[in-house]
N, C-alpha and C positions, 0 to 999 in steps of 0.2 A: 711524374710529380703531381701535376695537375688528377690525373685520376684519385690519388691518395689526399689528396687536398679538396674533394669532393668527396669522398666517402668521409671523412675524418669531421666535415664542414655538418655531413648528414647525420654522423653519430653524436655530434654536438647537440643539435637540432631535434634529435631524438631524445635523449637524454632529456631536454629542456620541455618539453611534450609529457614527458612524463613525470619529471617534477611538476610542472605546472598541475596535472590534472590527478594526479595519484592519491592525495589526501581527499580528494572530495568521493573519489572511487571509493578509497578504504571508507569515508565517512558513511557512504549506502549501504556499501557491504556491512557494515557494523550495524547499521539503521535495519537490515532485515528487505531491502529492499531488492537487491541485487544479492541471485542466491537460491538456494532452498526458501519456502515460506514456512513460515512461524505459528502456526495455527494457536500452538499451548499459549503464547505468547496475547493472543487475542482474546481467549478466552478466558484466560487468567484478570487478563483488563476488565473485563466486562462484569466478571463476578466480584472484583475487586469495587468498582464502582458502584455495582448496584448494593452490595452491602454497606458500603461507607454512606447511599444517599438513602437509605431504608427505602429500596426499590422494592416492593413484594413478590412483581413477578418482570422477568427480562427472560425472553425463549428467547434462543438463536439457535440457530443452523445454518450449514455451510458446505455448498456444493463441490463436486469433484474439480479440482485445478485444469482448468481447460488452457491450450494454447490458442493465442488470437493470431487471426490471419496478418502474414508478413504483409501482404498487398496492402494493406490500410496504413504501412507507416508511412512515412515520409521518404525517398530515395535515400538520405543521409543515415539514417537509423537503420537501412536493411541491415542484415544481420544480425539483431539483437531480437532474441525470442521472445515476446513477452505474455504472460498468463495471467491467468484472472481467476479466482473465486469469490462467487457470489455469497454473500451474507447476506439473511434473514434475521431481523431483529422484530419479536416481539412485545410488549412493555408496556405495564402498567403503572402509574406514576401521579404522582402528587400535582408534579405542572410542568410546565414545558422546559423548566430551565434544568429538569433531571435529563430531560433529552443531550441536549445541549452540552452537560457535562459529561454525560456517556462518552459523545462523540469528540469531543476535546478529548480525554482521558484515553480515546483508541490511537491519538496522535501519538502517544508515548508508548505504544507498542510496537511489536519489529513488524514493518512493512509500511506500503502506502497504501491507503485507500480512500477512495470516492465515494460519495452517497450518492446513488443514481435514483431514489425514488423515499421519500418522507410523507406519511400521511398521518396526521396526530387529531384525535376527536376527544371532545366531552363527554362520557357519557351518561355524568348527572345531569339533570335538568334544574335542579334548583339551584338558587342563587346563592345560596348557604355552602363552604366549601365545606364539604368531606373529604376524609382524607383517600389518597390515590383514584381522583374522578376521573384522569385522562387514561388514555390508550394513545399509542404510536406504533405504526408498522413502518419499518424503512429497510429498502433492500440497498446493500452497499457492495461495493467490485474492492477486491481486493487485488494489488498488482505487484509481480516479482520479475523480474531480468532476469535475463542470462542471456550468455554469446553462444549464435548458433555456431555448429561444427562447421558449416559452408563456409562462414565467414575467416574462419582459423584457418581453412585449407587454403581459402584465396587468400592471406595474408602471410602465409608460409609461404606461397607460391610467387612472391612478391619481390 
């Protein structure tokens, strides 16, 4: 009795594990973040924005999906593979607050990402604004999950 009173205790337990944490799951997975990455999805942003701030020119590119090394997470996150593509953002722009909206505006695309490097210049020199005097170059990490196979085996195995 007591063995069935322990397993019964632990499928309670379980159960409640995953109610607790299922909708926030579903919520990434929906978000683009846990998954396949959304590339259309990015770029659709971008071109959206820059046409709605009459951006003239917005270059991007975006490197091959690399997986980052397991060793660099934390013990508790082992198992969870995570990838990155690097984005190239090039932009010329009226002023800094087209930056700014760009990147708020990438929030509402499927995925997460980082801006790991921002460099924004003037490149009029007079005082008088013209229209799109700036430049900005910013290279940004784009980041997607997924559970490795290792980890499914040792939790089958479990």
């Amino acid at each position: 009795m007591r063995i069935w009173q322990t397993k019964i205790n632990s499928s309670v337990e379980n159960n409640q594990i995953i109610d607790d944490y299922e909708s926030n799951f579903l919520k990434l997975v929906n978000q683009g973040v846990v998954g396949a990455e959304d590339r259309l999805s990015w770029f659709e942003t971008i071109q959206n924005t820059a046409k709605k701030r009459g951006m003239p020119l917005v270059k991007y590119s975006i490197s091959t999906q690399e997986a980052l090394d397991e060793s660099n997470l934390k013990r508790e996150y082992r198992g969870i593979n995570v990838f990155k593509s690097s984005m190239t953002l090039d932009i010329k722009m009226a002023h800094e607050g087209d930056l700014f909206a760009l990147l708020n505006d990438l929030r509402k695309a499927s995925g997460l990402y980082a801006v790991d490097k921002c460099n924004i210049e003037k490149f009029g020199k007079q005082a008088v604004d013209i229209e799109n005097n700036m430049k900005a170059y910013c290279e940004l990490g784009w980041y997607t999950f997924r559970g490795s196979k290792t980890s499914k085996g040792k939790n089958n195995a479990s």
